[in-house]
VOPA-278196 format. One record per residue (C-alpha): residue number from 1; residue in one letter; x, y, z. Coordinates in steps of 0.001 Angstrom, whole numbers, padded with zeros to 6 digits. Layout:
// residues N
> k / r / x / y / z
> NUM / A / X / Y / Z
...
END
This chain:
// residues 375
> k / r / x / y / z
> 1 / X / 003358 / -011266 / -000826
> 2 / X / 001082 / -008167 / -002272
> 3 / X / -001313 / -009542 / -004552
> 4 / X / -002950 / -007145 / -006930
> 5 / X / -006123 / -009196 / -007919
> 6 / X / -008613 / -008122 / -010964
> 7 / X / -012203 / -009516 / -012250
> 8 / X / -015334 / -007696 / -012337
> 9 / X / -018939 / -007268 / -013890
> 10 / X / -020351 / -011058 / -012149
> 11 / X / -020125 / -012969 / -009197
> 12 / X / -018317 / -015607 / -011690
> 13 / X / -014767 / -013158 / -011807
> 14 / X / -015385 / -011942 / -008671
> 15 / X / -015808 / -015417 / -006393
> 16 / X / -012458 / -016721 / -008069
> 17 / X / -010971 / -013708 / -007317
> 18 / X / -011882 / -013687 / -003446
> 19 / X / -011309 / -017617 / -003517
> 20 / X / -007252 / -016830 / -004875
> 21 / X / -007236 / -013772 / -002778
> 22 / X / -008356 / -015727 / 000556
> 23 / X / -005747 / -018468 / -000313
> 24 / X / -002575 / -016344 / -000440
> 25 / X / -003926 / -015063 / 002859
> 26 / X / -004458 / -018180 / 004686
> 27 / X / -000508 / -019717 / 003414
> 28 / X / 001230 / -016435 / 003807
> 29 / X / -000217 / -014501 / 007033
> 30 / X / 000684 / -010987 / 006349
> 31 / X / 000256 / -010319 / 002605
> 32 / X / -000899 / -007357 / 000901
> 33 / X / -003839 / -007780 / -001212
> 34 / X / -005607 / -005381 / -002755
> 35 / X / -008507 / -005823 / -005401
> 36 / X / -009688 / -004005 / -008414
> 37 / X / -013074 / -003662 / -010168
> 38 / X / -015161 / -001288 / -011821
> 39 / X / -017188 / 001363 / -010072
> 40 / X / -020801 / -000106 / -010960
> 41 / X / -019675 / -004008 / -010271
> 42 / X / -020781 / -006770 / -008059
> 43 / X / -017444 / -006791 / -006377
> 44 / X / -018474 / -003385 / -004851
> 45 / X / -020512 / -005321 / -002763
> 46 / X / -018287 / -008735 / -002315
> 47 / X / -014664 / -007501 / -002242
> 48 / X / -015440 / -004871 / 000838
> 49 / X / -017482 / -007747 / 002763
> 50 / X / -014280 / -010168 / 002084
> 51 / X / -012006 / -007003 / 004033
> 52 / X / -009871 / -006548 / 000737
> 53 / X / -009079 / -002938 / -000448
> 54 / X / -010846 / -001916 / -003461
> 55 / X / -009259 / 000290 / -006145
> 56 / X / -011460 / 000860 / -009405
> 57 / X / -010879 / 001525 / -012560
> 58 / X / -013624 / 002786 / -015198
> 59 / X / -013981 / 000498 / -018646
> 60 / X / -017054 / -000771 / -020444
> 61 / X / -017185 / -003413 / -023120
> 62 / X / -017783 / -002409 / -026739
> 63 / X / -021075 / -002988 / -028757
> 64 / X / -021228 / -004175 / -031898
> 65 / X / -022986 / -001015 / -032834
> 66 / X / -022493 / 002765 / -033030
> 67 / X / -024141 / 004145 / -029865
> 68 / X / -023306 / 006730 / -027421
> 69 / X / -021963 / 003735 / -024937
> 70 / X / -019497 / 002586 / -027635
> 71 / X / -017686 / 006222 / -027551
> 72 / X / -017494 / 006160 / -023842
> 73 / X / -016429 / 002759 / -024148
> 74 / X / -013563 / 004587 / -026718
> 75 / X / -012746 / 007237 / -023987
> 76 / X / -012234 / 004558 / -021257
> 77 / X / -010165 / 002100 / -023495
> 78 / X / -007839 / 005275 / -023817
> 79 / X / -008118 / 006400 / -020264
> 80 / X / -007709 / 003058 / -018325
> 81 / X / -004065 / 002128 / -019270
> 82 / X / -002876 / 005472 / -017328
> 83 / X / -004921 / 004825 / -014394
> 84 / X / -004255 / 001261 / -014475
> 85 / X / -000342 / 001720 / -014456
> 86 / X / -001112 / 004436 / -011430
> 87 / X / -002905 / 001674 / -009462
> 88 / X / 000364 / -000828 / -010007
> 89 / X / 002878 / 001819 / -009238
> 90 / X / 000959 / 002781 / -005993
> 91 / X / 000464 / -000270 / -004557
> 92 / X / 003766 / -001936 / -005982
> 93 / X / 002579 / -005860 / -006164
> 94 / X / 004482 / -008579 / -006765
> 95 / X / 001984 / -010643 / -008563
> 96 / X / -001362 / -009257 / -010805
> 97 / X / -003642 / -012061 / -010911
> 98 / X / -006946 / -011821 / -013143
> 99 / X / -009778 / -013790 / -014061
> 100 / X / -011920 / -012284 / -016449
> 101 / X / -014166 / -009247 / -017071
> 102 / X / -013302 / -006506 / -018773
> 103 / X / -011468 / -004667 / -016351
> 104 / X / -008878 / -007371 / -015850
> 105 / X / -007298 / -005836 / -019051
> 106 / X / -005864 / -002946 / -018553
> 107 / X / -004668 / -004332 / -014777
> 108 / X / -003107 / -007366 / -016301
> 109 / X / -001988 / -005858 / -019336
> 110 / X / -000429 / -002907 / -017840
> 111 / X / 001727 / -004990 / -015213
> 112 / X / 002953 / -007177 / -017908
> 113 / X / 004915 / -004014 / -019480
> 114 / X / 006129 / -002877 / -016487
> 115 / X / 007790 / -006448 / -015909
> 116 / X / 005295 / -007807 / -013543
> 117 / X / 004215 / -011389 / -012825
> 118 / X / 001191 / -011635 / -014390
> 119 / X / -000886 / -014490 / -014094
> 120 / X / -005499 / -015614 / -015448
> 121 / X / -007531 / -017782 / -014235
> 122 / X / -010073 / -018866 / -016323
> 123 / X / -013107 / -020734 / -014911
> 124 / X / -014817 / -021891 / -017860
> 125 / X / -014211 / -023940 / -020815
> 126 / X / -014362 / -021066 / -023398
> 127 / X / -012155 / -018340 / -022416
> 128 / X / -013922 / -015144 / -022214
> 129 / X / -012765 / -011907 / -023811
> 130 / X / -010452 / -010563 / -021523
> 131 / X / -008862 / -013346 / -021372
> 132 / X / -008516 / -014307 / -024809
> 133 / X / -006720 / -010486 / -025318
> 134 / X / -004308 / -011023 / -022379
> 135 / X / -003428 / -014623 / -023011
> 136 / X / -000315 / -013424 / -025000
> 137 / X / 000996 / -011091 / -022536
> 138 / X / 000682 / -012687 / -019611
> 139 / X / 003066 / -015408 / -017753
> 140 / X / 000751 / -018393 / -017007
> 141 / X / -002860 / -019307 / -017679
> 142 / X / -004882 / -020857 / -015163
> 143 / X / -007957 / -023239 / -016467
> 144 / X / -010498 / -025572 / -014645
> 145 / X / -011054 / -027198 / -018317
> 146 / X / -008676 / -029249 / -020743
> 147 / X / -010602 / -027487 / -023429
> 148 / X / -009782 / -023712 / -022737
> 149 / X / -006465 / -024669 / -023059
> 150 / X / -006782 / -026508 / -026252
> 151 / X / -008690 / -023304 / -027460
> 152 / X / -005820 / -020778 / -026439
> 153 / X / -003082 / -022655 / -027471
> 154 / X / -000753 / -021683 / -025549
> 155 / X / 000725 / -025688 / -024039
> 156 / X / 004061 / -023916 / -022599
> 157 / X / 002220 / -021001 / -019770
> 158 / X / -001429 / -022967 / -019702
> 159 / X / -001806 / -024823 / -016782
> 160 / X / -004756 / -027085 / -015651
> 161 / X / -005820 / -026540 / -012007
> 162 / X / -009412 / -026413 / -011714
> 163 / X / -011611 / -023821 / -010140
> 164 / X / -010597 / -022204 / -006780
> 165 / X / -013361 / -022158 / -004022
> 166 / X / -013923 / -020177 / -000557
> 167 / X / -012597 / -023180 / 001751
> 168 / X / -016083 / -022613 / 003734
> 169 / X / -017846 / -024539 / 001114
> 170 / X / -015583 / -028060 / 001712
> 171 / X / -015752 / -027333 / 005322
> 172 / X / -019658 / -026525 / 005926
> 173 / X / -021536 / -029560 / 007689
> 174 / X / -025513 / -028784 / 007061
> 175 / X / -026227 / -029416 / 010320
> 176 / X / -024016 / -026598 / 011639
> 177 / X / -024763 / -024410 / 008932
> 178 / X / -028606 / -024243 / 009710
> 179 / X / -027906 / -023220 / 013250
> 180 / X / -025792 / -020305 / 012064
> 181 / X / -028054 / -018990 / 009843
> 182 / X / -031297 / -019761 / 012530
> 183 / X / -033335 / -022187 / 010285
> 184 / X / -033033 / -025280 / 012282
> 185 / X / -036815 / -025369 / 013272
> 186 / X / -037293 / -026123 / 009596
> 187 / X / -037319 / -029780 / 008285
> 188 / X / -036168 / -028811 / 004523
> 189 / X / -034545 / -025665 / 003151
> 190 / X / -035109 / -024984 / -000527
> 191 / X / -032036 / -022317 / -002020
> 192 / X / -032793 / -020853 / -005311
> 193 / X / -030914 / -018127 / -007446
> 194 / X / -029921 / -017330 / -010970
> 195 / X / -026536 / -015527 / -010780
> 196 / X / -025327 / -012323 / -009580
> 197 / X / -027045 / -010153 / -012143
> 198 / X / -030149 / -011842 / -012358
> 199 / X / -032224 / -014462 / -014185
> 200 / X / -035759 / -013742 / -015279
> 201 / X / -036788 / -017208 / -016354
> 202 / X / -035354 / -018349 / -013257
> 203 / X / -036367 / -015655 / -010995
> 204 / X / -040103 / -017003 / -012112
> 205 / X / -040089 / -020283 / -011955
> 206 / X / -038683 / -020056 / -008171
> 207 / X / -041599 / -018008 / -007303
> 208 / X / -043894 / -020064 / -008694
> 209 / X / -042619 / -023088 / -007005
> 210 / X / -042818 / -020702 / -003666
> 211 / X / -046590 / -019564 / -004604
> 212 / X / -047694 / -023807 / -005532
> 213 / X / -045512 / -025363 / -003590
> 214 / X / -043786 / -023779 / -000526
> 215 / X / -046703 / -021719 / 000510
> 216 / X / -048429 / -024608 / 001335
> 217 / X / -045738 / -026491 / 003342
> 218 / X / -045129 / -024176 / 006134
> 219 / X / -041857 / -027261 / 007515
> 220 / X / -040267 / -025705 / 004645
> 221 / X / -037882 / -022919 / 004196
> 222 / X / -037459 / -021407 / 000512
> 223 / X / -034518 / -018568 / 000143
> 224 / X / -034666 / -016838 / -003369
> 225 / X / -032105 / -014423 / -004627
> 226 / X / -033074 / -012173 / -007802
> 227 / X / -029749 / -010757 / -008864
> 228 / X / -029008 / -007060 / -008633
> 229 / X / -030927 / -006756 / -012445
> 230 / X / -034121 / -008312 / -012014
> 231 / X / -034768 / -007899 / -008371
> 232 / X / -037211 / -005171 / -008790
> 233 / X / -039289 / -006898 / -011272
> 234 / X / -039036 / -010252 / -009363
> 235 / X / -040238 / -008450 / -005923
> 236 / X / -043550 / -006835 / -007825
> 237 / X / -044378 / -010630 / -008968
> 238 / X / -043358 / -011902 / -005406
> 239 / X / -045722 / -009424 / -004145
> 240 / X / -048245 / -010044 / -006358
> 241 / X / -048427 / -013906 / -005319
> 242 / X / -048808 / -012652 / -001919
> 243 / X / -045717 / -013957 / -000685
> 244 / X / -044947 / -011823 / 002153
> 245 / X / -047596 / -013507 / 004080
> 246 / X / -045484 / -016631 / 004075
> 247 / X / -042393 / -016465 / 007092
> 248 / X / -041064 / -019572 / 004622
> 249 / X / -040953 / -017967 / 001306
> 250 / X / -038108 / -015434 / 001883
> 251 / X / -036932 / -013006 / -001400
> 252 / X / -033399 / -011391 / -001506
> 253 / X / -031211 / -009395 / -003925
> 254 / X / -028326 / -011441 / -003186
> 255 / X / -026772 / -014266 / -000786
> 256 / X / -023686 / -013207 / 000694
> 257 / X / -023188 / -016076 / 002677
> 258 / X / -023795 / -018996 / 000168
> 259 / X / -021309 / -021407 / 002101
> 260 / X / -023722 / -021757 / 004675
> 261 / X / -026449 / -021309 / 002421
> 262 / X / -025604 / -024050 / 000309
> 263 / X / -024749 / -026863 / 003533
> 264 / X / -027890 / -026145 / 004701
> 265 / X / -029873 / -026128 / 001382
> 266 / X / -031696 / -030232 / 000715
> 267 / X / -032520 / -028888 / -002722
> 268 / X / -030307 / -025930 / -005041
> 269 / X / -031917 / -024449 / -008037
> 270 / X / -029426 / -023075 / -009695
> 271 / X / -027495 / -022035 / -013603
> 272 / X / -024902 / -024189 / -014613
> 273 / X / -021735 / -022019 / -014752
> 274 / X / -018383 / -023732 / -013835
> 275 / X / -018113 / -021669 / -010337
> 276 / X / -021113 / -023077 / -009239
> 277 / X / -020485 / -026736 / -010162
> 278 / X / -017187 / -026384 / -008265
> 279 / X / -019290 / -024992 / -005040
> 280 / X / -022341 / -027892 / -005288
> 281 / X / -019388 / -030184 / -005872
> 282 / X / -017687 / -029132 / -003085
> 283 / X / -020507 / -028947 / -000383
> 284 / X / -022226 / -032258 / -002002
> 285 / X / -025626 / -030388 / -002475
> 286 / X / -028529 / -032067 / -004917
> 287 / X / -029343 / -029817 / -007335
> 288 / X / -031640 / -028931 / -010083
> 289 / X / -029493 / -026883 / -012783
> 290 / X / -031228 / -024905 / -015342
> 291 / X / -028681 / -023561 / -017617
> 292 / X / -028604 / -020645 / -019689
> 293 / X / -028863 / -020658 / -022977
> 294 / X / -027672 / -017330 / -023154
> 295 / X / -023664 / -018177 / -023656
> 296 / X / -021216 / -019045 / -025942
> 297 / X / -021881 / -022277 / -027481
> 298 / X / -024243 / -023333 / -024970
> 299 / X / -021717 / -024401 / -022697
> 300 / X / -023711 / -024178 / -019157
> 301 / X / -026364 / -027290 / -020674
> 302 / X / -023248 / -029090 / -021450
> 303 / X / -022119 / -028607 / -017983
> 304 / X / -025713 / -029733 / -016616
> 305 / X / -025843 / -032534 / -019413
> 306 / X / -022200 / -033944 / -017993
> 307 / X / -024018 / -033956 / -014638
> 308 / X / -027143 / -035136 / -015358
> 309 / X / -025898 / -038182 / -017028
> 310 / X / -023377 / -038912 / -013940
> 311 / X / -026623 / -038902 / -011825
> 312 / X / -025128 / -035754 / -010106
> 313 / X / -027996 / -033271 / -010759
> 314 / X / -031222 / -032822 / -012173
> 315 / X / -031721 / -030874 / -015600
> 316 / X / -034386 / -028268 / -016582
> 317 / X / -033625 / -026434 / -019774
> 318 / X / -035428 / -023038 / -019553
> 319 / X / -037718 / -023995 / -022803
> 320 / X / -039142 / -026718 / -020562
> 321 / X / -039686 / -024563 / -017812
> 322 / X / -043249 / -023878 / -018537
> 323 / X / -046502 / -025974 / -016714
> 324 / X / -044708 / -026327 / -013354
> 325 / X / -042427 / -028677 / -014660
> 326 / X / -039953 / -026807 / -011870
> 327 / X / -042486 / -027402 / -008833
> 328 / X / -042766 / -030935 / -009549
> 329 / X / -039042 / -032093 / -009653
> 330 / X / -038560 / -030398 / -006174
> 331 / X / -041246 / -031824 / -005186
> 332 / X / -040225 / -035265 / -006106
> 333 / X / -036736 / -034764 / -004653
> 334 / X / -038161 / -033140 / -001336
> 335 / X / -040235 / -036736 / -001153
> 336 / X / -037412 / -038758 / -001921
> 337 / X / -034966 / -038647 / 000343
> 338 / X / -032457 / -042096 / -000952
> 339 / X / -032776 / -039931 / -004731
> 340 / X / -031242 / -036556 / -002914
> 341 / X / -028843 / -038663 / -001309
> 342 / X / -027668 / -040322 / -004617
> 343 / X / -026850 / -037094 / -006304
> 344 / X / -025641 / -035678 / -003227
> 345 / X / -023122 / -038648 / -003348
> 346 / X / -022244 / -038615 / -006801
> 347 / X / -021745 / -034875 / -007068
> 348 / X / -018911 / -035104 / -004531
> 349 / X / -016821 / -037036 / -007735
> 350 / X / -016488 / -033628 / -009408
> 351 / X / -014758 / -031843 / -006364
> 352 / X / -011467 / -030481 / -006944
> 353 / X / -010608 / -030018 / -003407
> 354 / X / -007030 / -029550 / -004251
> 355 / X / -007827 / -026352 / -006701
> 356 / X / -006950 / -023945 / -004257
> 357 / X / -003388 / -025724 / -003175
> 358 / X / -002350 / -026254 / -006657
> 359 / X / -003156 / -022538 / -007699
> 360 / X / -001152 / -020917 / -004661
> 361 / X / 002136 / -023499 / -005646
> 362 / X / 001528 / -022492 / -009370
> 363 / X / 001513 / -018642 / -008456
> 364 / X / 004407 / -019042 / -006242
> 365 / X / 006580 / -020915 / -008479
> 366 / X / 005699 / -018439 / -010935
> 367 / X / 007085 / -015412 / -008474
> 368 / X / 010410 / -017486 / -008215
> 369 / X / 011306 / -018299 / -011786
> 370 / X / 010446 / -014479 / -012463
> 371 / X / 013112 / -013696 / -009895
> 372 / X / 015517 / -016049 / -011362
> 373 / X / 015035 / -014088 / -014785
> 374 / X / 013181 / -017146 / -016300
> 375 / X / 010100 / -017696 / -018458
END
């Protein structure tokens, strides 16, 4: 098969993308897959580690204001459909897959006019942007959620799957995972990060919890990862705490290995986005979920909430951050090992371990009845 695969602008395109890109791989040895983001993206850093090549394409989103970004934005809306349709000819795919991001339109849209299967995935409930624009042009829609499809309305090409995952994450024993990654000498391995991009409320409660808690337990291993955004600010506070003293307290940009990352984690801090339920969910990791409140319709806390209330996760809403409220749940769950293991155990019920299968038979059957000259 070649795959022509689009998402950009978060780790939350981008990881579906890799997940549906490693998938074809792994059922049909020998495919052509080939990837494309934007120039500036987080996939410039993902997509080359994953051995996929990389084509890019320049587009921004519009503002709802007149500023000098909004005409470039212009110039690139006009631009992208010609470079886009260059891309496709090149490469000549048989499938364009895309899940989100603004630079999954003019991929996806420009394959659908030249009589390409076209197929999005769409990870969470509300369907971003992108997606919403393509929905009509494209062949089938992809969702991990009942709702997005109820929002699209689209019954005859929407199709519920759930959310496709690297298979390292339902195949990473802790154990094993800690020797990879040289941490075994530790007896508990904190993992905290706020996205791809960056979360600042996030990005200072972890390093408060490193400065009052994991400082002072030297058995313990804390990994922190900034985001691309905030990493800056977050490694002048980091340094300020005196944090570098500490072998244990260990600040990075970014985890590009979060499989093993994850297994060997006791204790996630983490957002609530519907990639990274699918991933805890998958590996069975406890977690403490602080969502953002910084997306449509608040959807990450309902996320956490559906969690929380199974007894799956822990739930700190940012507001409540404040007065170490973040220090002391670790704490607790660090202390407690029967409470990890509870929500360790009930997490597991909201693996879709069968994501990845059902998307590869969907995508297939979706290559044959476009052969067959049907819908």
């Amino acid at each position: 098969m070649r795959l022509l695969i689009t998402g950009g602008g978060s780790g939350g395109h981008v990881n579906p993308a890799l997940a549906i890109a490693d998938t074809i791989a792994k059922n049909e040895p020998g495919s052509e897959i080939a990837y494309v983001g934007t120039p500036d993206g987080i996939e410039n850093k993902l997509v080359p580690k994953a051995g996929y090549r990389m084509y890019h394409v320049k587009v921004e989103r519009l503002r709802r204001r007149l500023t000098l970004r909004n005409v470039k934005a212009a110039y690139y809306a006009l631009t992208s459909p010609a470079k886009a349709k260059k891309i496709i000819r090149e490469f000549k795919p048989d499938l364009v897959v895309g899940t989100g991001g603004y630079v999954s339109w003019p991929i996806v849209k420009a394959a659908s006019k030249l009589h390409i299967p076209t197929a999005l995935h769409e990870s969470n409930a509300l369907p971003g942007v992108a997606v919403r624009m393509l929905a009509k042009h494209v062949d089938l829609i992809l969702t991990t959620f009942d709702k997005t499809g109820e929002y699209l309305k689209m019954p005859d090409k929407t199709v519920k799957v759930g959310n496709p995952v690297l298979g390292t994450f339902a195949s990473s024993d802790r154990a094993a995972a800690k020797k990879r990654l040289g941490c075994e000498n530790y007896a508990k391995i904190i993992l905290s990060y706020g996205g791809s991009l960056g979360a600042e409320a996030v990005n200072d409660a972890a390093l408060e919890l490193m400065r009052d808690y994991t400082a002072s337990h030297p058995d313990t291993l804390h990994i922190h990862a900034t985001g691309a955004l905030e990493y800056a600010a977050a490694k002048k506070k980091y340094d300020e705490y005196g944090l570098g003293a500490y072998e244990n307290c260990v600040l990075l940009e970014y985890i590009y290995d979060m499989p093993d990352r994850m297994a060997s984690a006791d204790v996630v801090i983490c957002r609530a986005g519907s990639m990274t339920i699918s991933e805890l969910a998958a590996t069975g990791r406890c977690a403490v979920m602080i969502p953002s409140p910084h997306v449509a319709e608040n959807h990450q806390y309902v996320n956490a909430k559906v969690l929380a209330d199974a007894g799956a996760a822990r739930l700190i809403e940012e507001k409540d951050l404040a007065g170490g409220r973040l220090v002391r749940e670790v704490a607790s769950l660090l202390g407690d090992d029967a409470a990890r293991r509870s929500i360790e155990r009930a997490v597991t019920a909201f693996a879709a371990l069968d994501s990845n299968k059902r998307i590869y038979e969907e995508l297939t059957a979706l290559i044959r009845r476009k052969k067959r000259g049907e819908k």
